[in-house]
C-alpha positions in Angstrom: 66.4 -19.3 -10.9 62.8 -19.9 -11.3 61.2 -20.7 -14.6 59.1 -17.2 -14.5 62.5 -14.9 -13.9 64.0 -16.4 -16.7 61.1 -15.3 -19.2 61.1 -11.9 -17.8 64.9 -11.7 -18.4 64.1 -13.1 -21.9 61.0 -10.7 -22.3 63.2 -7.7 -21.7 65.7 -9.0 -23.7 63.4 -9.1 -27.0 61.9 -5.8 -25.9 65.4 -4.3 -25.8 66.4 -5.5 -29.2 63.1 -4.2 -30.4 64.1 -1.1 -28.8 67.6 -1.0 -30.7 66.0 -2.0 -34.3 63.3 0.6 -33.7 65.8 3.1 -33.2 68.5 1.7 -35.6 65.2 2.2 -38.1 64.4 5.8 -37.0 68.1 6.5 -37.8 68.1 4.7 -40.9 65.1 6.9 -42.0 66.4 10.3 -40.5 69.7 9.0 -42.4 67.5 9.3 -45.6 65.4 12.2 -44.8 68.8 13.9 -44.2 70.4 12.6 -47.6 66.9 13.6 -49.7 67.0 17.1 -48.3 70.6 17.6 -49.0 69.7 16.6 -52.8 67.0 18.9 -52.9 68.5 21.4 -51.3 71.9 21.3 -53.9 69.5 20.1 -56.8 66.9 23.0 -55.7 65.4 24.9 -58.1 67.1 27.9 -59.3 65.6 29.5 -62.5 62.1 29.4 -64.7 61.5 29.7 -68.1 58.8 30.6 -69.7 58.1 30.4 -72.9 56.1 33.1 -74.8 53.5 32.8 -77.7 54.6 35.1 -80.8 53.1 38.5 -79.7 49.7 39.5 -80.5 50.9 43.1 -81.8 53.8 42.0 -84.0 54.2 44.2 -86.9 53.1 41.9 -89.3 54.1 45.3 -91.7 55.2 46.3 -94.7 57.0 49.5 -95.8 57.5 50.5 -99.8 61.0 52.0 -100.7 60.9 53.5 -103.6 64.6 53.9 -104.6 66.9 56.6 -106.9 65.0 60.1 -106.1 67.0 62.4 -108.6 65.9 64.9 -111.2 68.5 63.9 -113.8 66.1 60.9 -115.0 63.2 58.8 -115.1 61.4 62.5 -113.6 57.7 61.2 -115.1 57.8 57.4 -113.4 59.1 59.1 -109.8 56.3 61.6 -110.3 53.6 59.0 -111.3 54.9 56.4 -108.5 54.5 59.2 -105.5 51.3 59.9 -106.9 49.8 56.4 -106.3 51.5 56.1 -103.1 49.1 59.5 -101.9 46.2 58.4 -103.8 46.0 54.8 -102.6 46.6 56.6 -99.1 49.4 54.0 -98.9 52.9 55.1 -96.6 56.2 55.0 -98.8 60.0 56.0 -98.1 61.8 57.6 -101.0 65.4 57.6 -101.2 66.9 60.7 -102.1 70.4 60.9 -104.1 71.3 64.2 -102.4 73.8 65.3 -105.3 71.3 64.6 -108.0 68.1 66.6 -106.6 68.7 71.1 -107.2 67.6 71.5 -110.9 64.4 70.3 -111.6 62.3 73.1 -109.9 58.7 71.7 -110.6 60.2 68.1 -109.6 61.0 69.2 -106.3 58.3 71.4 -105.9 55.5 68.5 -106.2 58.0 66.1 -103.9 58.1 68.8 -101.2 54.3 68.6 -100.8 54.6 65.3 -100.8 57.2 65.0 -98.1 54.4 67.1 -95.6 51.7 64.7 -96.7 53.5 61.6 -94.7 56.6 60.3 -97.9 59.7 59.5 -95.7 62.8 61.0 -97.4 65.4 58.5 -96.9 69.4 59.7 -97.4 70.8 57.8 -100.6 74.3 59.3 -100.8 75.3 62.0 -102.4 76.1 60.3 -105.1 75.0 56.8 -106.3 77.9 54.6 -105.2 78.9 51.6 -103.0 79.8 53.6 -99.7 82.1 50.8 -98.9 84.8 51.6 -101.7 84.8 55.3 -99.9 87.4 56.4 -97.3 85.4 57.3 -94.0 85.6 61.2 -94.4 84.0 60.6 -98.2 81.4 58.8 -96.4 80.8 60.8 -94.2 81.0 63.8 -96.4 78.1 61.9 -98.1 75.7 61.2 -95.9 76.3 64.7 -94.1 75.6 66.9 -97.1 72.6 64.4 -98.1 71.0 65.4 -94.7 71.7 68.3 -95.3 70.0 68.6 -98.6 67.2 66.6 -97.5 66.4 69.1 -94.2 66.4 72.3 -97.2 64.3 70.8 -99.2 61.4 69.2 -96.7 62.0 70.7 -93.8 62.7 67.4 -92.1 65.6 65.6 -90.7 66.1 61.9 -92.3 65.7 59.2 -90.0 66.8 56.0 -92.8 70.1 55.4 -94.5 69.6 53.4 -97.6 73.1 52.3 -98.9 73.7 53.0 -102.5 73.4 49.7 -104.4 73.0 48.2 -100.6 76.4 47.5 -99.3 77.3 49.1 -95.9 80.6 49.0 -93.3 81.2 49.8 -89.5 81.9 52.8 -90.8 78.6 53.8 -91.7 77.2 52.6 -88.7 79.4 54.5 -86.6 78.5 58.0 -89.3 74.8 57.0 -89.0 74.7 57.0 -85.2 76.7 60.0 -85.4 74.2 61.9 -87.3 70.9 60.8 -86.1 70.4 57.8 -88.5 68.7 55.5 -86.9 67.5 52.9 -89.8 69.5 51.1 -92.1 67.7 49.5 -95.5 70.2 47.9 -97.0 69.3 44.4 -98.9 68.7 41.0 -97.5 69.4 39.4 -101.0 73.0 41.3 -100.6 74.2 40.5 -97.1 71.4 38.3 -95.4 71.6 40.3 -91.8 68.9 39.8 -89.6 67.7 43.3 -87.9 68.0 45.5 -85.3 72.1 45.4 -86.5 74.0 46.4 -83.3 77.2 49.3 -82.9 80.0 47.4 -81.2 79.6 49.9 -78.6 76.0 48.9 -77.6 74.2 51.2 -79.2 71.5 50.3 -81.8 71.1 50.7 -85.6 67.8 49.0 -86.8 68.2 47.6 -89.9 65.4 46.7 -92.0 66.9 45.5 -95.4 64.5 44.6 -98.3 63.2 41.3 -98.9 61.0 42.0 -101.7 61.1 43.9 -105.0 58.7 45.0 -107.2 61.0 45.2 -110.1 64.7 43.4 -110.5 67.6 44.3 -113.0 69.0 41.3 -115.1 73.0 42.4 -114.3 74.6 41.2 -117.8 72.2 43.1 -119.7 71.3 45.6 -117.6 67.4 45.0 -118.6 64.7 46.1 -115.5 61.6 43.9 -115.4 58.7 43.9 -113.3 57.9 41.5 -110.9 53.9 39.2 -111.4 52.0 40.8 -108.8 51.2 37.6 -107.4 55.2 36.6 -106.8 55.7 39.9 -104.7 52.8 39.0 -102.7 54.6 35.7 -101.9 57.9 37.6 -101.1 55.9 39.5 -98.7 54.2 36.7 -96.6 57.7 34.7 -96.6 59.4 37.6 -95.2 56.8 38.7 -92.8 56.5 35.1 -91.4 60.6 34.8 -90.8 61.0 38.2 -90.3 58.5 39.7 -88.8 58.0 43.0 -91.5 58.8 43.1 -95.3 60.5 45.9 -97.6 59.6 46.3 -100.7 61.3 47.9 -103.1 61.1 49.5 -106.2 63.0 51.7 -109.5 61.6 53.9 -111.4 63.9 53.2 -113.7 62.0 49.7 -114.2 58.9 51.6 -115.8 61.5 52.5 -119.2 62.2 50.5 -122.0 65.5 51.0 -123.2 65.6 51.3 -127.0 68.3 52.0 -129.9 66.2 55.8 -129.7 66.8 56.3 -125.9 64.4 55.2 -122.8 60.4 54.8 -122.8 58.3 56.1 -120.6 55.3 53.0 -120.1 52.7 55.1 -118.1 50.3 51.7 -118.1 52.9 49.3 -116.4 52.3 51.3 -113.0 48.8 49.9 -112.8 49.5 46.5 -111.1 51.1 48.2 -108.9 48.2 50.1 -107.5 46.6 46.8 -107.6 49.3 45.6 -105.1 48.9 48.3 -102.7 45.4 47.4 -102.5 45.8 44.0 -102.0 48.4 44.4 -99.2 46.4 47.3 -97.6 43.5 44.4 -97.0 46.1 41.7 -95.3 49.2 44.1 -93.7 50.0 47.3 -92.2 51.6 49.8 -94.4 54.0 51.9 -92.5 57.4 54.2 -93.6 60.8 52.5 -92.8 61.2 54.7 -89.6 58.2 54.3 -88.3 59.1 50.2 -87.9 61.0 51.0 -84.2 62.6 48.4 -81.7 60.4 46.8 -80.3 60.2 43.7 -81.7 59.3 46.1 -85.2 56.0 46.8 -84.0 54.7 50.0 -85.1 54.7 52.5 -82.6 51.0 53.2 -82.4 50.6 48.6 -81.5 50.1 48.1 -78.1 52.8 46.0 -76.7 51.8 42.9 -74.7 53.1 39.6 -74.5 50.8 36.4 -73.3 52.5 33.9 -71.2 51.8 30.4 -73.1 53.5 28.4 -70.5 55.1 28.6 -67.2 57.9 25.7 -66.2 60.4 25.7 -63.9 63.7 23.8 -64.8 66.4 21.9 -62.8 69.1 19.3 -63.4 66.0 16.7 -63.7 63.4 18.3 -66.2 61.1 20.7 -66.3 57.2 20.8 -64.5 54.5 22.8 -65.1 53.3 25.7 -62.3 51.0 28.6 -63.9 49.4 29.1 -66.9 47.4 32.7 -68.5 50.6 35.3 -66.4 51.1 38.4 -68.9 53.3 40.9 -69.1 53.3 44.6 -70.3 55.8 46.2 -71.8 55.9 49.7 -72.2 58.5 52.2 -74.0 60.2 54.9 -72.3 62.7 56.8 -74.5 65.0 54.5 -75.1 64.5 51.8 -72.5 61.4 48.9 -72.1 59.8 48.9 -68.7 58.2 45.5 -68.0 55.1 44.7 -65.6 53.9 41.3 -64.8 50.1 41.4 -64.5 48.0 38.2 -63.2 49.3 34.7 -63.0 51.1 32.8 -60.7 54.8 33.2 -61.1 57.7 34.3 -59.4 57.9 38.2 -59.1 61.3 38.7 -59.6 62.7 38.5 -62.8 65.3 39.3 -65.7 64.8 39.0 -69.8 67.3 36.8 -71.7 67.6 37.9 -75.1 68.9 35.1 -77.1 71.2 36.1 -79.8 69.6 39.6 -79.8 73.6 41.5 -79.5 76.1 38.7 -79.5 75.0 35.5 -82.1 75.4 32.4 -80.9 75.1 33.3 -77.7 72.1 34.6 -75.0 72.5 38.0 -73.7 70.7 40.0 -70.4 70.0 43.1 -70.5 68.7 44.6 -67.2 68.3 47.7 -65.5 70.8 50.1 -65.3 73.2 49.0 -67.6 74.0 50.9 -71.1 76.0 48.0 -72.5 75.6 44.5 -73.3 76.4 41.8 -70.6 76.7 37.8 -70.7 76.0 36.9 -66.7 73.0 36.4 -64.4 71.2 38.4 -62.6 69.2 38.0 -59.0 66.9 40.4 -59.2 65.0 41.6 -56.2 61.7 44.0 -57.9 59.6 43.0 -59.9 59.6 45.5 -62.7 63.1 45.9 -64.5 64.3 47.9 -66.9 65.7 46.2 -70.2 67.4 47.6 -73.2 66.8 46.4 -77.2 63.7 43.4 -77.9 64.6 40.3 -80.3 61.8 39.1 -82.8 59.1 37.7 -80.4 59.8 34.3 -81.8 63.0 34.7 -80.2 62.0 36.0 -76.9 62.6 34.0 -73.9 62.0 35.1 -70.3 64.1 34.0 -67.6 62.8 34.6 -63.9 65.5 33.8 -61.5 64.6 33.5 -57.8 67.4 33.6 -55.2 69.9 30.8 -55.5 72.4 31.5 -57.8 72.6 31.1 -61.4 70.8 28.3 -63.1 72.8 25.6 -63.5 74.5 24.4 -66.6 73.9 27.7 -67.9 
């Protein structure tokens, strides 16, 4: 063999094992092509989350109760309350004991006036008791002839249950929703529930308990005193930054000092309180306790949009940034929320998650179509659905799901 074959042989050689490491290389990389598409394709994005900014239009309101409408007592405070309530142009729910309200004819002739001119009348009881130590046909027999007493009087149909001395059951939810009650005003101070307070059948009671009083009863000694002006202005911005709306409450019983003699009328201790209307007037809207509704409690005249703050979408590694500025409208029909994405860059297809809005502790979807609570996903396919109930917009958290399967870990 000549000195030239033998490098050719060797040439071809080297180009050969070239040949094989190139292409043991190639494989090497389609090897890891392969394996990084198989990890993104099980590790693939499956949900988004975006987080909203507390609505623009949250109520931010404040409804006055005035408890204890009756005509067997403290006729001259009730008068003189009302009357600052429709001078100071201010809204107010009155609750009406419906077994104490048929003698005093020039009593209820000024409240029925007063009823047209925008008061809420509110069902008390028939008579001024806890409802809880009643069978259920008592409390029903209650709250049924209270209505009724309420619609002969005014002319209206009461919308708001307000529990004598606060307490409440299942049983009055279930006689509330049976008669058209569709607010509860119980006490926050007394059971610390956190509104709109659900039927175990789905259906929706909105509580709005108080969380402020203008006047408090010492219970040893039975003594009413009034609240500083200032402290119930405090109350009102605590509750109205955890809870979105405050109730205020007050007695006209707390206007009387009780001597050996009998009770006092004290005409002059109403005037802080006109002072207080005023002042909240200037930093809240005043509104009756029905006409705080679902949605988030934003009075039904708000408009009801929600900015997008931030758009992310999650998987088992983290979370990254897409889209900023999307909104969404939502807007009320009857009893169900229709919402429209308008602008931004996200996903059409999508689902709310309302966490802890039914079942606490745990989220809940609501989505179109369905009259009772459910705890699974959803793969939506439009991009308008229809959702039933709204938690407090600092509780809102909207879930867009694209198809995939359900977000994992969830």
């Amino acid at each position: 063999m000549s000195a030239r074959w033998r490098l050719r042989r060797r040439r071809a050689r080297e180009r050969s094992r070239r040949r094989r490491a190139l292409g043991l290389a190639v494989l090497a990389l389609a090897l890891v092509a392969l394996g990084v598409l198989a990890y993104l394709y099980l590790t693939r994005k499956t949900w988004w989350e975006i987080a909203l900014e507390p609505a623009p239009a949250s109520c931010r309101c404040v409804a006055f109760r005035l408890d204890d409408i009756q005509d067997f007592f403290t006729r001259e405070a009730q008068v003189d309350l009302i009357k600052i309530f429709l001078e100071e142009g201010v809204p107010l729910t009155m609750a009406v004991i419906g077994g104490s309200l048929h003698d005093d004819r020039e009593l209820i002739e000024f409240l029925q006036p007063a009823a047209s001119a925008g008061i809420e009348a509110a069902n008390h009881g028939w008579v001024h008791s806890d409802h809880t130590a009643l069978t259920g046909r008592e409390q029903r027999d209650s709250i049924v002839r209270t209505n009724d007493r309420i619609r002969a009087l005014f002319g209206v149909e009461a919308r708001t249950f307000v529990p004598p001395e606060n307490p409440f059951n299942d049983q009055t939810l279930s006689i509330m929703k049976e008669f058209g009650l569709t607010h509860l005003s119980g006490s926050v101070f007394l059971k610390a529930d956190q509104p709109p307070f659900p039927l175990k059948n789905g259906d929706m009671i909105f509580h709005f308990p108080q969380t402020a009083f203008v006047s408090d009863v010492d219970t040893p000694t039975g003594v009413w005193r009034l609240v500083p002006p200032e402290q119930i202005l405090e109350m009102i911005r605590d509750s109205v930054g955890q809870h979105g709306f405050a109730v205020v409450v007050t007695h006209p019983i707390a206007y009387y000092d009780r001597t050996e003699a009998g009770y006092v009328y004290h005409r002059a201790l109403l005037e802080p309180l006109r002072e207080l209307l005023r002042e909240v007037k200037r930093g809240f809207k005043v509104v009756r306790i029905d006409e705080i509704d679902r949605q988030g409690w934003i009075p039904k005249d708000v408009p009801r949009t929600l900015r997008l703050r931030e758009h992310a979408v999650s998987w088992r590694g983290g979370a990254t940034r897409l889209a900023t500025g999307a909104e969404v409208a939502i807007e009320v029909r009857g009893e169900r929320l229709v919402l429209e994405r308008r602008g931004g860059a996200w996903p059409a297809p999508f689902v709310l998650l309302l966490p802890e809005a039914i079942t606490p502790g745990a989220p809940t979807i609501l989505a179109a179509g369905e009259s009772l609570p459910t705890l699974r996903w959803f793969n939506p396919e439009a991009a308008t659905w229809i959702v039933y109930a709204d938690p407090p917009p600092w509780a809102r958290s909207l879930q867009v799901m694209p198809q995939g399967g359900p977000a994992p870990g969830r």
